[in-house]
C-alpha positions in Angstrom: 102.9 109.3 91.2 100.3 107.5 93.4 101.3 108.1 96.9 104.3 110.4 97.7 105.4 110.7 101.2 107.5 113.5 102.6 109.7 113.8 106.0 106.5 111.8 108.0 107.1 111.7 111.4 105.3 109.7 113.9 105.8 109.5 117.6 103.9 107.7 120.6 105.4 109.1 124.1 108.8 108.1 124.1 108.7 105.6 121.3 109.4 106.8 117.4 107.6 105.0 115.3 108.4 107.2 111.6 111.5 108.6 111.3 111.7 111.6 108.7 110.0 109.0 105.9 110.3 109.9 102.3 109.2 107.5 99.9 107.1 107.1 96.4 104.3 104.8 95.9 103.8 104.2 91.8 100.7 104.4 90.7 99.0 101.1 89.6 101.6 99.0 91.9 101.3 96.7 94.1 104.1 97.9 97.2 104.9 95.3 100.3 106.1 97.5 103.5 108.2 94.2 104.6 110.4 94.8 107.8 110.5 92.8 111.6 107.6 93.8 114.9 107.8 96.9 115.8 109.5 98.5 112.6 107.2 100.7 112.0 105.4 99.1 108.9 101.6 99.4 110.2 102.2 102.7 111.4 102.7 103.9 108.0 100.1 102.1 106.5 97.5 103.4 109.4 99.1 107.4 108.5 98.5 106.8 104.3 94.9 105.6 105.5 94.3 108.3 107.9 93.7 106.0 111.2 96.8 107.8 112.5 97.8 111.4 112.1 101.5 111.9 111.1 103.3 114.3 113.7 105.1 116.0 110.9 105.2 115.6 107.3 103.0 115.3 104.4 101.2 112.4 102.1 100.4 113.2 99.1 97.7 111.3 96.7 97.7 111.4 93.1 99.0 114.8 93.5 96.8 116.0 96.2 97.4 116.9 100.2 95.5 114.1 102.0 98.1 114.8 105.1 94.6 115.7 107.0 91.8 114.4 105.5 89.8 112.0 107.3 89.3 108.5 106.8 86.0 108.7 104.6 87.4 111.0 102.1 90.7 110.0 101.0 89.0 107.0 98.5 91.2 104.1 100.6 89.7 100.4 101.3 91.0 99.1 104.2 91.8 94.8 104.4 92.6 93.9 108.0 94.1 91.0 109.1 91.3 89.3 110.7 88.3 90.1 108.4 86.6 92.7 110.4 83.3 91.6 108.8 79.8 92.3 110.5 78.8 88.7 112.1 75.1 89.6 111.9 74.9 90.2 108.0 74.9 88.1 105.3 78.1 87.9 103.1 76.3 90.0 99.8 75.2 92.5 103.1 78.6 92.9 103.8 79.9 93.9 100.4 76.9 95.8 99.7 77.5 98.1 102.9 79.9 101.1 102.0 77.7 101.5 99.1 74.5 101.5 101.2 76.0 104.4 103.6 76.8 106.4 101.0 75.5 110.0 100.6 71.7 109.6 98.9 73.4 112.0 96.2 76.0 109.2 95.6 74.4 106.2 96.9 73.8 103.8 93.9 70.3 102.4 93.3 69.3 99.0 94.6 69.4 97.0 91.3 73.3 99.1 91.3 74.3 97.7 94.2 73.3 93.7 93.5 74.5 94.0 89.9 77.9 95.2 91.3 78.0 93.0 94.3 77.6 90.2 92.7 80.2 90.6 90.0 82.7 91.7 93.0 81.5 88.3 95.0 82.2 86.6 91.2 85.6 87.9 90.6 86.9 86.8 94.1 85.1 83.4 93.8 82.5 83.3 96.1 79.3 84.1 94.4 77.6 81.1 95.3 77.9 82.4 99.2 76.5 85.6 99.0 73.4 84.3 101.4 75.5 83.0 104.0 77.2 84.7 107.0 80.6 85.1 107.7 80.8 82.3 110.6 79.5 80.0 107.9 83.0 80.6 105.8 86.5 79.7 106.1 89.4 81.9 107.3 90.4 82.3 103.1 86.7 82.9 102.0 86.3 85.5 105.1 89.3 87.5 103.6 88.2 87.0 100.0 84.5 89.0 101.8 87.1 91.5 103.7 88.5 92.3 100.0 85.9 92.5 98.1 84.3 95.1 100.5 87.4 97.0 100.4 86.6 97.1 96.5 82.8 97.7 96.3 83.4 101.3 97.1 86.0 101.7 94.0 88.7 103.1 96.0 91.9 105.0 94.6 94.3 102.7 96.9 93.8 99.9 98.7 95.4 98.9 101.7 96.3 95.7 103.7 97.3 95.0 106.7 99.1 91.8 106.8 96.0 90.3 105.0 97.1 86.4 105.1 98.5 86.6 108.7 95.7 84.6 110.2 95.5 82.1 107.5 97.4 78.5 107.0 100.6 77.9 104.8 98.6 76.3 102.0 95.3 78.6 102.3 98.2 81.8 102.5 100.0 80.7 98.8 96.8 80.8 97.5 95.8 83.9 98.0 99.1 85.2 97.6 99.0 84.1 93.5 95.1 85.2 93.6 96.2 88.5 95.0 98.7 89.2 92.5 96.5 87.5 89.5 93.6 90.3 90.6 96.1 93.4 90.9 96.9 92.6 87.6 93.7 92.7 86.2 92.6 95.5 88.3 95.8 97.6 88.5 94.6 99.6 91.6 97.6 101.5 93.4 98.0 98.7 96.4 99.8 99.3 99.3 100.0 95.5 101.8 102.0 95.9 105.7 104.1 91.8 105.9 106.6 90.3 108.1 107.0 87.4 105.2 109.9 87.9 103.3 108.5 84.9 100.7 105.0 86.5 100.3 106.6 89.9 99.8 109.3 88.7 97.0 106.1 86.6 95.7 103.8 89.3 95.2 104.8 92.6 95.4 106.3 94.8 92.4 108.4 96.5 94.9 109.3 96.2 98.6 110.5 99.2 100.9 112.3 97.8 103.7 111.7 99.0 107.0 113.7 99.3 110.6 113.5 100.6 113.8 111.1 103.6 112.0 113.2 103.9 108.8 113.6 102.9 105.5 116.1 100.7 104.8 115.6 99.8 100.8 113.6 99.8 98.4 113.9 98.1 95.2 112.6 95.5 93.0 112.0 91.9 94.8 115.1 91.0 92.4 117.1 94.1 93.6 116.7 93.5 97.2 117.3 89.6 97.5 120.1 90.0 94.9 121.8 93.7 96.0 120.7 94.0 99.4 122.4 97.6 100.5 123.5 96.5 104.1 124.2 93.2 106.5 120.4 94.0 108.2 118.4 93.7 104.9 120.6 90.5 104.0 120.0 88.5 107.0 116.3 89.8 106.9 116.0 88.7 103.2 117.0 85.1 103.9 118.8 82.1 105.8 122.3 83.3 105.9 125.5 82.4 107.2 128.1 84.9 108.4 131.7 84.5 108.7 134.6 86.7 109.9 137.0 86.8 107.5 140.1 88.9 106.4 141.6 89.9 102.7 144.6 87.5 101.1 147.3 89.4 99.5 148.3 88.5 96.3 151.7 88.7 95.5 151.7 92.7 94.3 150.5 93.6 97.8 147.1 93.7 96.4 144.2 93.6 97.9 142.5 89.7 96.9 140.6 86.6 97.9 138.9 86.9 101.2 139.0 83.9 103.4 138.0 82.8 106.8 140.0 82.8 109.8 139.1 83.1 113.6 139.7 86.1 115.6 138.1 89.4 115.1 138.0 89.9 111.6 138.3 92.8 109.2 135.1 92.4 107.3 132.2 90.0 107.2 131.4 87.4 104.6 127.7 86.7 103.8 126.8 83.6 102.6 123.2 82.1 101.6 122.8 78.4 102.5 122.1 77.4 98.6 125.3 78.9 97.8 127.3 76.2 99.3 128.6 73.5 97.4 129.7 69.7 99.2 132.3 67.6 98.0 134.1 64.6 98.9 136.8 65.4 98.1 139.3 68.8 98.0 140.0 68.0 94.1 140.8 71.7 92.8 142.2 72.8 96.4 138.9 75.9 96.8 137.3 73.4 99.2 136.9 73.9 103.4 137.3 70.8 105.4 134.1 70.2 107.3 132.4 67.5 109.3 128.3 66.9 108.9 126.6 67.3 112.3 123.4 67.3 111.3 120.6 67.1 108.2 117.2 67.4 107.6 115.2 66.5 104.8 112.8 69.2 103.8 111.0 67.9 100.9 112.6 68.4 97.5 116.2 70.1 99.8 118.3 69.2 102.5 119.2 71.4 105.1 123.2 70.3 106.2 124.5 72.1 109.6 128.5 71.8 109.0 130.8 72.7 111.6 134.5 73.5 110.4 137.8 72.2 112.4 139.9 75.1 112.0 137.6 77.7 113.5 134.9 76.1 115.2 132.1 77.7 113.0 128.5 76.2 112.4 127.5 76.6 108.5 124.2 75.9 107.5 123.8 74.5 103.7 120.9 74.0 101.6 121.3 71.2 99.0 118.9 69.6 96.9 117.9 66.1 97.7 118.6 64.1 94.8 122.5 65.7 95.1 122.4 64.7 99.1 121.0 61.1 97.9 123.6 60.5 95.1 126.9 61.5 97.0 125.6 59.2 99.7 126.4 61.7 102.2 125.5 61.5 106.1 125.8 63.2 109.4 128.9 62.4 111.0 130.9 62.2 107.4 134.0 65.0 106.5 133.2 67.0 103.7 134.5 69.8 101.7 132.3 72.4 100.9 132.7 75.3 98.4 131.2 79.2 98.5 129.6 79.8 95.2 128.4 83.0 95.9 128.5 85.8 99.2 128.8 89.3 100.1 132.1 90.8 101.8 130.7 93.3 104.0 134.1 95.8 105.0 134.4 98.6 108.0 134.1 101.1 105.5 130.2 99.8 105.2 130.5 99.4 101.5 129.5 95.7 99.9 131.9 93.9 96.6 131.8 90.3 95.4 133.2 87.2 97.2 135.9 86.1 94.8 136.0 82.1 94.4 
């Protein structure tokens, strides 16, 4: 195991930031702490570095107690969200540096320390920059610098903290797929603190959920977006739509088909936008009048706000634009629209199937 955790604590005044955390970092993975502000995602990160002290609890590394080693001697490079390089030195200055401030006893030599620089400044696709300074670079180039700092020093884990926060949409997917593409060639145990749900399902190899100081899943990207554990990680995960519904009895008395209906409801239905289907027409009788209110072309999708007679509800579906274009549909038009897929969420907090 990498990084094992073990009933961390973390308190400031009042506020708990870790509550009682217990979790297992593989080693050679790549792990997204993904939650909302204020869940307690950077605090963790910041206690596994050693910036913060845990008030109770143990991490563990590779086998070993690091709970209380400092900083410098827990092997960690740190990638913060805005760079953190030093203005005044050149870009090959600033990789060079934790290897320049090492011990002499483990200090490499000069011709070391270019040699390694440069094939560090190579791999993240800078080389050519090495003599200029970081106000000379762009936002991705200064955190392709901030990373391959972080790596000079060959550390056991690296750890960022939300590294592609500060960047645009287009500069942001690029990194993300570089990010991954080097992990994989590198295979260093990589721990990264995001509020994106996309980048997290993108590049991680697992995602521990966090809220409000706790864990509330981890799993597989797959596992979480497609077996979310409760109605907080689905709505984080995603666009959803909830409805109240209640349980149609079949003609045994058994339990069946859940449908909507106003009023307080007995359990909650959970449905992602792409999982509704529009039709014309009611032909098989599974369909729910609508009317179209509103639509927005979004590239290669539509995005449909529907808002159904019977109970007043807004439901937002995600179509695909050649569908929209083809059915001719509009705002203003009545529709049917079919669930293809959704969670039933029940008092007794356990999840099943939507049956269609």
């Amino acid at each position: 195991m990498g990084i094992s955790i073990r009933q961390v604590h973390k308190h400031f005044g009042g506020f708990v930031a870790l509550d009682e955390i217990n979790l297992d970092i593989p080693e050679g993975e790549l792990t997204a702490l993904l939650g909302p502000s204020g869940s307690g995602k950077t605090t963790l990160l910041r206690c596994i570095a050693g910036l913060e002290r845990p008030d109770a609890g143990s991490i563990h590394f590779f086998g070993e107690n690091a709970t209380n080693k400092p900083v410098k001697n827990r092997g960690v490079g740190f990638v913060f969200q805005h760079y953190a390089l030093f203005k005044h030195m050149t870009i090959f200055d600033n990789v060079a540096f934790g290897l320049r401030i090492r011990p002499r006893a483990t200090r490499p030599g000069r011709d070391e320390i270019r040699e390694k620089v440069h094939k560090l400044l190579a791999m993240v696709q800078i080389d050519s920059m090495a003599r200029r300074f970081p106000g000379e670079l762009s936002g991705g180039q200064k955190q392709r610098v901030a990373l391959a700092r972080a790596l000079a020093v060959e550390p056991r884990v690296l750890l960022l903290d939300e590294p592609f926060g500060a960047l645009d949409a287009k500069v942001r997917q690029e990194l993300r797929r570089w990010l991954r593409y080097l992990h994989d060639e590198m295979h260093i145990t990589s721990v990264f603190v995001t509020h994106d749900q996309e980048e997290a399902l993108e590049v991680a190899d697992r995602i521990v959920i966090l809220n409000k100081g706790a864990i509330e899943q981890v799993g597989t990207p797959e596992e979480i977006y497609d077996n979310p554990v409760n109605p907080f990680v689905y709505e984080f995960m995603g666009r959803v739509n909830l409805f109240h519904a209640r349980f149609r009895r079949n003609e045994s008395g058994a339990e069946g088909k859940a449908e909507m209906a106003p009023g307080q409801p007995p359990v909650s239905l959970f449905i992602r936008p792409h999982d509704i289907e529009l039709q014309r027409h009611d032909e098989d009788g599974k369909g729910i009048a609508a009317k179209i209110i509103a639509h927005k072309v979004l590239g290669n999708r539509v995005r449909v706000e529907l808002l159904t007679p019977e109970t007043g509800e807004k439901i937002e579906a995600n179509i695909d634009r050649k569908t929209w274009r083809d059915s001719k549909f509009n705002t203003d038009d009545s529709v049917y629209f079919r669930i293809l897929g959704a969670k039933v969420y029940k008092p007794d907090a356990t999840w099943s199937d939507y049956v269609i």
